[in-house]
C-alpha positions as CSV (number, residue, x, y, z in Angstrom):
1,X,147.5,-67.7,128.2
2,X,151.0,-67.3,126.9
3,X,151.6,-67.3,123.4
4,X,154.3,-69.5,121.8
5,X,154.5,-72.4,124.0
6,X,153.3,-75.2,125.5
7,X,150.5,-75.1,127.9
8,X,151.3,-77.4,131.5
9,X,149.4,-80.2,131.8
10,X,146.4,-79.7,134.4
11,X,147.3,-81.6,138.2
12,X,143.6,-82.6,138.9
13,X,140.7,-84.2,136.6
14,X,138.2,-84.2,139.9
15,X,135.4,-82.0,140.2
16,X,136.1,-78.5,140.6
17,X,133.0,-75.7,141.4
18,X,134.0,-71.6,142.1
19,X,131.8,-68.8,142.8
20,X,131.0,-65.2,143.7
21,X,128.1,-63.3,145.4
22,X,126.4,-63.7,142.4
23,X,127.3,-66.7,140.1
24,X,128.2,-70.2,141.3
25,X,130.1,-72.4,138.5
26,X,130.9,-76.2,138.6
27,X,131.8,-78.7,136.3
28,X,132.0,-82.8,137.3
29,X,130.6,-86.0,135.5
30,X,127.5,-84.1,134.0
31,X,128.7,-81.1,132.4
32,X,129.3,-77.7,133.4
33,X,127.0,-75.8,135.2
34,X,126.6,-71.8,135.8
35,X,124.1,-71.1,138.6
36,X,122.5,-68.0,140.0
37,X,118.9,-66.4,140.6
38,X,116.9,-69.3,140.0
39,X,118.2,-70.3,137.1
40,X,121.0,-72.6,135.5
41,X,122.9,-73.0,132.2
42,X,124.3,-76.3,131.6
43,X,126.4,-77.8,129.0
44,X,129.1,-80.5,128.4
45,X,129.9,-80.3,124.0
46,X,132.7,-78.1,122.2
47,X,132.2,-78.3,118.5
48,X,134.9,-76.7,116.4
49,X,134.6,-77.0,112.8
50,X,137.7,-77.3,110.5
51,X,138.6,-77.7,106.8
52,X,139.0,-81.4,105.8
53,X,140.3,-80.8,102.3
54,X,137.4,-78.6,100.4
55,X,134.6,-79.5,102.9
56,X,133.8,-78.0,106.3
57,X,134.5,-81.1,109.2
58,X,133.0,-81.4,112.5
59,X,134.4,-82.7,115.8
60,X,133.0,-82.7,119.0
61,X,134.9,-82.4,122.5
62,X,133.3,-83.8,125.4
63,X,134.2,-81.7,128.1
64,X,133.5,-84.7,131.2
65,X,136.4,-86.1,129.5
66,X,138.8,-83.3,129.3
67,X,141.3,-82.1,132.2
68,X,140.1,-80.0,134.8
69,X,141.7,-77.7,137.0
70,X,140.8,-74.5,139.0
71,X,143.2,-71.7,138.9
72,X,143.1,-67.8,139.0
73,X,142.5,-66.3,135.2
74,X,144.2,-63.3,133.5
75,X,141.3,-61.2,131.9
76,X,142.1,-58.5,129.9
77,X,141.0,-55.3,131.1
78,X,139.3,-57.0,134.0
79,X,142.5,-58.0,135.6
80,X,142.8,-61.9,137.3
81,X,139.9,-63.0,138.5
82,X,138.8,-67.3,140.3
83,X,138.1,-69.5,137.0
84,X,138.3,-72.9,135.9
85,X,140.6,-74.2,132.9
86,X,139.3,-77.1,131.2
87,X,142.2,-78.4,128.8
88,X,142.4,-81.0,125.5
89,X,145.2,-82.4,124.4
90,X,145.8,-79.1,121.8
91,X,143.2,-76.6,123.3
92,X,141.6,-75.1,126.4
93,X,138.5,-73.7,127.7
94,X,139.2,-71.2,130.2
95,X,136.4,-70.0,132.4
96,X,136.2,-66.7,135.0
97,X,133.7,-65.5,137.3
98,X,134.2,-61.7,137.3
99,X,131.0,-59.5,138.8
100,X,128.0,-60.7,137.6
101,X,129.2,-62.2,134.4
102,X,130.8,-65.3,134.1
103,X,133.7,-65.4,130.9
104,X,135.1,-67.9,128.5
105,X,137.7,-68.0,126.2
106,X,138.6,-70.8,123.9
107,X,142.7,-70.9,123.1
108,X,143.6,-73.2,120.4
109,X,147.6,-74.7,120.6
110,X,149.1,-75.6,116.9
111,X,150.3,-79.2,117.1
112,X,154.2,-78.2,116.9
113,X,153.9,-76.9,120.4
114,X,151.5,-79.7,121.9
115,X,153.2,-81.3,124.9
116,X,154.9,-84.3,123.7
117,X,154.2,-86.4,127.0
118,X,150.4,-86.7,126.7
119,X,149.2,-90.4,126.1
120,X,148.4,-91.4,122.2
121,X,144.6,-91.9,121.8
122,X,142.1,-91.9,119.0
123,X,140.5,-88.1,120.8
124,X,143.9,-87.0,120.6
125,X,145.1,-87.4,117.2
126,X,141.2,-86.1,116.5
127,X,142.5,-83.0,118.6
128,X,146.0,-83.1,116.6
129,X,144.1,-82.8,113.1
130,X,141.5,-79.9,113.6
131,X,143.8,-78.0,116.1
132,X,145.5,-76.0,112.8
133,X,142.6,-75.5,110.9
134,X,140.0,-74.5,113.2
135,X,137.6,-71.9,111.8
136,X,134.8,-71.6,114.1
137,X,133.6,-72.9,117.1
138,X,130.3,-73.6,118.9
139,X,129.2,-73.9,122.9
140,X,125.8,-74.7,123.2
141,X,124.0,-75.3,126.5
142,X,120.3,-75.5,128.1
143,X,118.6,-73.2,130.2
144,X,116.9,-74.9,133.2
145,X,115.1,-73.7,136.5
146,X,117.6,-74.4,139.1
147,X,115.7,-76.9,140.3
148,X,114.8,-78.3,137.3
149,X,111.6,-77.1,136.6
150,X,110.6,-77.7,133.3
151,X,107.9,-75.5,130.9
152,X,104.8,-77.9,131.1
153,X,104.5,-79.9,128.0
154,X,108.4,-81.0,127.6
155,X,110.1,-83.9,128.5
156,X,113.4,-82.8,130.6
157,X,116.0,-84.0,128.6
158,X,119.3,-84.8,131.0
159,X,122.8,-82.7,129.7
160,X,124.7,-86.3,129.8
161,X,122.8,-88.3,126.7
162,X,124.9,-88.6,123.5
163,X,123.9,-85.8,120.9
164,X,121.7,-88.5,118.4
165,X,119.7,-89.4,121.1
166,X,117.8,-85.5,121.4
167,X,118.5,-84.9,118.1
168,X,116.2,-87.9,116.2
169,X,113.1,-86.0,115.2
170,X,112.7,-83.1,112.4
171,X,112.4,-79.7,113.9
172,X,108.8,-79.5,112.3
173,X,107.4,-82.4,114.4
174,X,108.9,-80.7,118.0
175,X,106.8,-78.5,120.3
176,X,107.6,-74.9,120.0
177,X,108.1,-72.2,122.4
178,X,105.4,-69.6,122.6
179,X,105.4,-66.2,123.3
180,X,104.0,-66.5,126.8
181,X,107.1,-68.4,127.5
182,X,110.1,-66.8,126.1
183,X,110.9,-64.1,123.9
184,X,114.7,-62.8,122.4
185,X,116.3,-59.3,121.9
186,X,117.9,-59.6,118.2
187,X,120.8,-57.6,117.7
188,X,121.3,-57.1,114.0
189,X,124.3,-56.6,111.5
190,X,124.9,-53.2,111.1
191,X,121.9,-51.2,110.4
192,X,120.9,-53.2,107.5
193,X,120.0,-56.5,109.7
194,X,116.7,-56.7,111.6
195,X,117.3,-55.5,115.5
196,X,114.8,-56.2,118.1
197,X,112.1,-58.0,120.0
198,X,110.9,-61.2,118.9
199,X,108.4,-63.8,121.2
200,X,108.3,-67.0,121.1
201,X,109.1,-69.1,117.7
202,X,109.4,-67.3,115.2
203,X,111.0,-66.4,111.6
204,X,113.6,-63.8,111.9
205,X,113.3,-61.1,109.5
206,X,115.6,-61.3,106.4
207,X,116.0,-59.7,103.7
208,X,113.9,-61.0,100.5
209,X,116.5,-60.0,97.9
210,X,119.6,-61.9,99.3
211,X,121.3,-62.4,96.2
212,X,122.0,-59.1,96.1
213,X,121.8,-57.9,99.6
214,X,122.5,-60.7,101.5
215,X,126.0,-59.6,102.4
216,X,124.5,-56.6,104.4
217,X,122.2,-58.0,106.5
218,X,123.6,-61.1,107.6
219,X,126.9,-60.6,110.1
220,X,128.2,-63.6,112.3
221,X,127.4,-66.9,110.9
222,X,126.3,-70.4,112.7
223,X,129.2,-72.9,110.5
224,X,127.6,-74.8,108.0
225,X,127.3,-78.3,110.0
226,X,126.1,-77.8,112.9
227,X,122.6,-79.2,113.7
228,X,120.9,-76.4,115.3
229,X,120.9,-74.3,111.8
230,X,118.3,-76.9,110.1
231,X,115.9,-74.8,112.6
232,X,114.0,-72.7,110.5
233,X,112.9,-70.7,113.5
234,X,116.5,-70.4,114.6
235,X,116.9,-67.2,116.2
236,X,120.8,-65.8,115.7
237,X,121.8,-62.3,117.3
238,X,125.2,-60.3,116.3
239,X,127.9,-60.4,118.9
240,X,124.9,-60.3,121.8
241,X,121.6,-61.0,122.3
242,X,119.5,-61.6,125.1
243,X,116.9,-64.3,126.1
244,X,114.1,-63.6,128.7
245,X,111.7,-66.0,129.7
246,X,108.1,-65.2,130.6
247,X,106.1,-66.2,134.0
248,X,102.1,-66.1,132.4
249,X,102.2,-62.5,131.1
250,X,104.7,-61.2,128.5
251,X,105.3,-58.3,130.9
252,X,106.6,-60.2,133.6
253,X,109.6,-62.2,133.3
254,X,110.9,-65.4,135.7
255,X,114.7,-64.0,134.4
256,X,117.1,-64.1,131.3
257,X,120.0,-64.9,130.1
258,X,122.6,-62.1,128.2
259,X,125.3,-63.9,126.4
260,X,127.7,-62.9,123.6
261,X,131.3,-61.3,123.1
262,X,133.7,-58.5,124.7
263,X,134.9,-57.9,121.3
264,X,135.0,-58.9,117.7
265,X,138.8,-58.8,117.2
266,X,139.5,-62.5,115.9
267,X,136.2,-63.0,114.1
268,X,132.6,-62.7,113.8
269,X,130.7,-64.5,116.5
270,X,126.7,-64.4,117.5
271,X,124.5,-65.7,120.6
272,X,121.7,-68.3,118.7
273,X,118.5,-69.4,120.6
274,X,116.3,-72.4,118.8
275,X,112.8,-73.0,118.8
276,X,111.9,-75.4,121.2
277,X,110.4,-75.1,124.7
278,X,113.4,-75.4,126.6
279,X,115.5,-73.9,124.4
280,X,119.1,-74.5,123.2
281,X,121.7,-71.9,123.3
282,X,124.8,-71.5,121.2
283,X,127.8,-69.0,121.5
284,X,129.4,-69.5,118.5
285,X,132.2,-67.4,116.3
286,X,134.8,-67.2,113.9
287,X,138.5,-68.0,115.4
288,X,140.8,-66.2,112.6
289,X,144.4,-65.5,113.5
290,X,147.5,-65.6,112.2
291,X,149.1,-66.2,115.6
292,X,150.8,-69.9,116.3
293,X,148.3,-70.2,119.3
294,X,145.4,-68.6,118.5
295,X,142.6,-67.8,121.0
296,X,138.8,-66.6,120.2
297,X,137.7,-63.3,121.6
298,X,136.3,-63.4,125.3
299,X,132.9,-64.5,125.8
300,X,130.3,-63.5,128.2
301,X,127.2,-65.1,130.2
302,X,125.1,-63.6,132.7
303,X,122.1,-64.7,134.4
304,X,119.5,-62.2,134.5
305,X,117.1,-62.4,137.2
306,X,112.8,-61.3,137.0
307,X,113.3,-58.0,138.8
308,X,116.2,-57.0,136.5
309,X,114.0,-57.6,133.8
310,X,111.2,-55.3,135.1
311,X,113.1,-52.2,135.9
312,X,114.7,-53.0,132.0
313,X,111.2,-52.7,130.3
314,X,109.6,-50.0,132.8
């Protein structure tokens, strides 16, 4: 988007769905939805965490709520490409299909330049409060067959129930995945930070001295806050990582997904997998600028399919 004013408020709030050859993305009363190969992402949350005095404050966006409006999107280095711009009162989510990747980019208005016609509301003056002190951000989603087929052994959970209603129980008492199901390529944080292939759930390596290492082994941090870091098998990869889920043998996968960032430029961000059967994903990262409207660095999600898989590991 432009930088230094006022974004126009969206014509449409009805369902709006693009797509290309390879990708097919909608968003309507249930979430978003990214499509292709067999398999589906689907989400519907933005958390953005901001300082609220000396302590770190969470707000969630619902994004069924938001304004939605299909238009063509101005990527960098990819040039404009079909997407979808889902808009807040004092932010925006915009979202192109380009190839076989689909790409986000969260752009964050500072109140000053808000559009002063909007309707007063309680989500608004929410939105007005955290849009100039937003340090990170998180957009977490589920992976599904695309035709919600479910690993055997866990409940499907619908992307439309309120947040408290999946997140009741203790990680320790959930089913786990195994590594007949799933396993994750773990970028790590330079070369100090573990980089590789772990199955199932499992510990990620760490470093055993952290009070004096820490700081080199540990890159792009999940904010303190959010509820997927009281995982202890949380698994969190630097800038990119890559999930691949299993069919019955570890060498022969149903498809994947590889998400994480273009670039690094306005802050630290990481692709973070948890430990239950049907796992959820979080993109999350830093958003550090010094610009009045600041905007996070590109992300980027594409849906791997089994054969991709095979001709990666042969």
């Amino acid at each position: 988007g432009s930088r230094g004013r006022a974004w126009p408020l969206p014509d449409s709030t009805m369902a709006v769905e693009i797509s290309n050859e390879n990708l097919k993305l909608s968003l309507d009363a249930s979430g978003w939805r990214l499509s292709s190969k067999g398999l589906c992402l689907t989400g519907w949350i933005l958390e953005v965490y901001s300082h609220d005095g000396s302590q770190m404050a969470q707000t969630l966006f619902d994004l069924r709520q938001a304004e939605v409006q299909r238009q063509q999107v101005q990527v960098p280095g990819l040039g404009t490409a079909p997407g979808i711009v889902i808009s807040g009162s004092h932010w925006q989510l915009q979202w192109a299909l380009s190839g076989a990747a689909a790409l986000f980019q969260l752009e964050v208005l500072p109140s000053s330049s808000a559009p002063s016609t909007e309707p007063s509301s309680s989500s608004s003056r929410s939105e007005l409060l955290v849009s100039s002190s937003i340090e990170h951000f998180c957009v977490p989603f589920h992976v599904d067959s695309a035709e919600n087929e479910l690993w055997e052994g866990q409940e499907y959970q619908p992307p439309g129930v309120k947040v408290q209603e999946y997140e009741g129980c203790c990680w320790e008492k959930r089913k786990k995945r195994t590594s007949m199901q799933s396993s994750m390529l773990v970028n790590g944080w330079q070369s100090f930070g573990f980089s590789g292939v772990l199955h199932g759930a499992c510990r990620q390596p760490t470093t055993t001295m952290p009070f004096f290492s820490d700081a080199f082994h540990c890159g792009a941090r999940m904010p303190k806050g959010c509820r997927y870091v009281s995982d202890p098998e949380l698994l969190v990869s630097d800038m990119y990582g890559y999930l691949y889920l299993h069919r019955e043998r570890c060498d022969a996968a149903r498809g994947g997904v590889l998400a994480g960032f273009l670039s690094q430029a306005s802050g630290f961000g990481g692709f973070a997998v948890t430990s239950d059967p049907e796992p959820h994903c979080v993109l999350f990262s830093e958003l550090q600028s010094e610009d009045h409207e600041r905007a996070s660095d590109w992300c980027y999600l594409s849906i791997q399919s089994g054969s991709e898989h095979d001709v990666a590991v042969q």
